[in-house]
C-alpha positions as CSV (number, residue, x, y, z in Angstrom):
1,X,72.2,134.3,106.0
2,X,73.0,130.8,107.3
3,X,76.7,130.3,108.1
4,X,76.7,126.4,107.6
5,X,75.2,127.3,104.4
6,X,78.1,130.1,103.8
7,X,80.4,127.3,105.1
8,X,78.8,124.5,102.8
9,X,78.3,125.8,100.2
10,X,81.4,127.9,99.0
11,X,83.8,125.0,99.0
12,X,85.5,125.0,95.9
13,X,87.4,122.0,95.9
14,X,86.6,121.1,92.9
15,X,86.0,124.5,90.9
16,X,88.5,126.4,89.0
17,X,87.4,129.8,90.4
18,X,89.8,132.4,90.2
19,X,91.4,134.6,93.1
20,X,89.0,137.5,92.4
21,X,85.9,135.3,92.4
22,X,87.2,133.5,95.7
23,X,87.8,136.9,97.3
24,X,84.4,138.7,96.8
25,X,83.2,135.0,98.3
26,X,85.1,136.1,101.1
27,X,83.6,139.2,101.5
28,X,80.2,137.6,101.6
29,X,81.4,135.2,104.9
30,X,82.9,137.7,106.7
31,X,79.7,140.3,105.6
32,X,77.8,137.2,107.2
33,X,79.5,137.3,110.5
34,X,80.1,140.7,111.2
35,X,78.5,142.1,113.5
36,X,78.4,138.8,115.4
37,X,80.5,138.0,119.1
38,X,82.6,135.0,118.1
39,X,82.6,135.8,114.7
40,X,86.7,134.8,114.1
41,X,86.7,131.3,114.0
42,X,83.8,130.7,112.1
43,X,85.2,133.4,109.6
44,X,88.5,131.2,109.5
45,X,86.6,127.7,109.4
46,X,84.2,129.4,106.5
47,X,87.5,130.6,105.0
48,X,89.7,127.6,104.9
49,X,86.5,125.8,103.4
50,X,86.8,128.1,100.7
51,X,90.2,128.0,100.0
52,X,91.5,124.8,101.2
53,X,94.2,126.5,103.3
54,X,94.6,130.4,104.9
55,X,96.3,132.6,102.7
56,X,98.2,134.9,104.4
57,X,96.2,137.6,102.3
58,X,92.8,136.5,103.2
59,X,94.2,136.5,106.9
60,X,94.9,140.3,106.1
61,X,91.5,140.6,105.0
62,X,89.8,139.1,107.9
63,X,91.9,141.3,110.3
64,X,91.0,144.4,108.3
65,X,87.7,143.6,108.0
66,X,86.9,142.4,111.8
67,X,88.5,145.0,113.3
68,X,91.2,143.1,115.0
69,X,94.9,143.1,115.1
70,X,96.7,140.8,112.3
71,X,98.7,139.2,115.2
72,X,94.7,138.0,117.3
73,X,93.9,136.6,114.0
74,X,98.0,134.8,112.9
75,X,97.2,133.9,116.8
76,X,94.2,131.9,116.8
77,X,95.4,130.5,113.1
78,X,98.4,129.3,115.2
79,X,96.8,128.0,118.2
80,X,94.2,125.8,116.4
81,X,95.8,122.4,114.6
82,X,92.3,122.6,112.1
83,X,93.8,125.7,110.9
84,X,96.6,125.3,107.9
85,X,98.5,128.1,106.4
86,X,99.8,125.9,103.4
87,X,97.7,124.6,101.0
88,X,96.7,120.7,101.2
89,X,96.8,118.4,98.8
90,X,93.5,116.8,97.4
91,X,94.6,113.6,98.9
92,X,96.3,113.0,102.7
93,X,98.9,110.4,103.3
94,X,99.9,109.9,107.0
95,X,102.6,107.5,108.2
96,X,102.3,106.0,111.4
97,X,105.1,106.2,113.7
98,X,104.0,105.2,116.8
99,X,106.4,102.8,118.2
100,X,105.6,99.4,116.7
101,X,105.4,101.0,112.7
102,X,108.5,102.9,113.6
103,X,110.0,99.4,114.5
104,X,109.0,97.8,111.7
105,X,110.1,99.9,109.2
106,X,107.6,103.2,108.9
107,X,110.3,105.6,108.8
108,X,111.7,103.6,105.2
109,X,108.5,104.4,103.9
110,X,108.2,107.8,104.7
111,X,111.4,108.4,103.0
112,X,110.3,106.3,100.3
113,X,107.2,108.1,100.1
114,X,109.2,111.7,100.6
115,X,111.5,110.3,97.6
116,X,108.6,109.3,95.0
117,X,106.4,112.6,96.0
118,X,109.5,114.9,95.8
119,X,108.6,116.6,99.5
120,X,108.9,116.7,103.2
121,X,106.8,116.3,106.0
122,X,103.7,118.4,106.2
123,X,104.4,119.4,102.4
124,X,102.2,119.6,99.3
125,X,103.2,118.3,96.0
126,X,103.3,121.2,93.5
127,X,100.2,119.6,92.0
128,X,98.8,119.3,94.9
129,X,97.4,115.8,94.7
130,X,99.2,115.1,97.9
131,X,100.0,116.3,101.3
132,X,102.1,114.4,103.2
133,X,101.9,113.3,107.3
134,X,103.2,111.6,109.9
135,X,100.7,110.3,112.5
136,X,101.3,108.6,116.2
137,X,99.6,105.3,116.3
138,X,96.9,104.4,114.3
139,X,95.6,101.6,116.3
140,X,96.9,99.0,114.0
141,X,100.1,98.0,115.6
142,X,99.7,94.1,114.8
143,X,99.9,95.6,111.2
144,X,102.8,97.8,111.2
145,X,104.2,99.7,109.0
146,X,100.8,101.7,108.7
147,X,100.1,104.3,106.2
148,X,96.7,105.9,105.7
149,X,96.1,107.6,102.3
150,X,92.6,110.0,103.1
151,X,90.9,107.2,105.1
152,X,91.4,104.1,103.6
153,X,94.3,102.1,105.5
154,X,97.3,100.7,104.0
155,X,99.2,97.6,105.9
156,X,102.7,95.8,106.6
157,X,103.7,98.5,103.8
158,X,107.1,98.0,102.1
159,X,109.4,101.0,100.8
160,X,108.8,99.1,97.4
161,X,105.1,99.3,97.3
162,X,105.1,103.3,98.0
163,X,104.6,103.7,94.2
164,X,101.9,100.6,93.4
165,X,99.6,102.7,96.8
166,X,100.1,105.8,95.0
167,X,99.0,104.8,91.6
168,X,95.7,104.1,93.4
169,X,94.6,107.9,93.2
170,X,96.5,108.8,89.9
C-alpha cells in the first residue's frame, strides 16, 4: 500500500464519519507502516490528515501499536510545529504582529476578532469554522494591520470590519 495514497485519501474533512469508522482507518495507516524504519511521523502526518488534529487517544494507539513509549510519540508531537493536538478550525485567521501591524493597530483587531469569535489565541470556535493565529510579519508592512483568513489577505483592517471579513466564509 501506497502511503501518499493512505495519506490522500483518508482525509475526511469533509465527511461525517464517525469515531469508530475513523479509528479502523487508523488501523489501516499504521498496518501500512509497520514494519517500516521511520514509520512515526508518517503515522502522525497520515493521522492528523485524518483527523484534522492528534487526539490524545489515537496518540495512545500509535504508541501501542508501534511499539514505542507514549512519551517518544507526545515527544515528537511536541517537537514538530505541523503537529496540532487541538482540533483546527475549517478556516485559519492569523493576525500579523510584526512590528509595523502591531503599530498600527493589529492587536485591536485580534481582540476584536477574539471578541466576535468568542476565543483566544490558538483556539477553535466550538463549531469549528475558525481557528484563530497570530503571525510575525506577513510581508505587507506598507499595509498594516494584516490579517490573513486561509490564504487570502486582508489589509489596513479596522476593529470594525472584523465582522463584515468574517461574514465572507459564513
Amino acid at each position: 500500500m501506497d502511503p501518499n495514497k493512505v495519506k490522500n485519501s483518508t482525509c475526511t474533512c469533509s465527511e461525517e464519519v464517525n469515531e469508530e469508522q475513523l479509528y479502523t482507518q487508523l488501523d489501516s495507516i499504521i498496518e501500512a507502516h509497520r514494519n517500516k524504519d521511520g514509520a512515526l511521523i508518517p503515522v502522525l502526518q497520515a493521522t492528523q490528515n485524518l483527523f484534522g488534529y492528534l487526539p490524545e487517544k489515537a496518540l495512545k494507539t500509535i504508541s501501542k501499536a508501534l511499539n514505542k513509549p507514549y512519551s517518544e510519540v507526545a515527544g515528537v508531537v511536541g517537537f514538530y510545529s505541523y503537529f496540532s493536538t487541538s482540533p483546527k478550525g475549517k478556516h485559519t485567521i492569523r493576525v500579523c504582529m510584526g512590528t509595523a501591524c502591531y503599530v498600527r493597530g493589529g492587536q485591536e483587531v485580534l481582540k476584536a476578532l477574539m471578541d466576535e469569535l468568542d476565543v483566544s489565541v490558538c483556539e477553535t470556535t466550538e463549531d469549528r469554522k475558525f481557528t484563530l493565529e497570530i503571525g510575525r510579519c506577513f510581508g505587507a508592512c506598507g499595509l498594516a494591520p494584516v490579517v490573513m483568513v486561509d490564504d487570502e489577505t486582508f489589509q489596513s483592517v479596522k476593529p470594525s470590519k472584523v465582522r463584515e471579513i468574517l461574514d465572507q466564509y459564513a
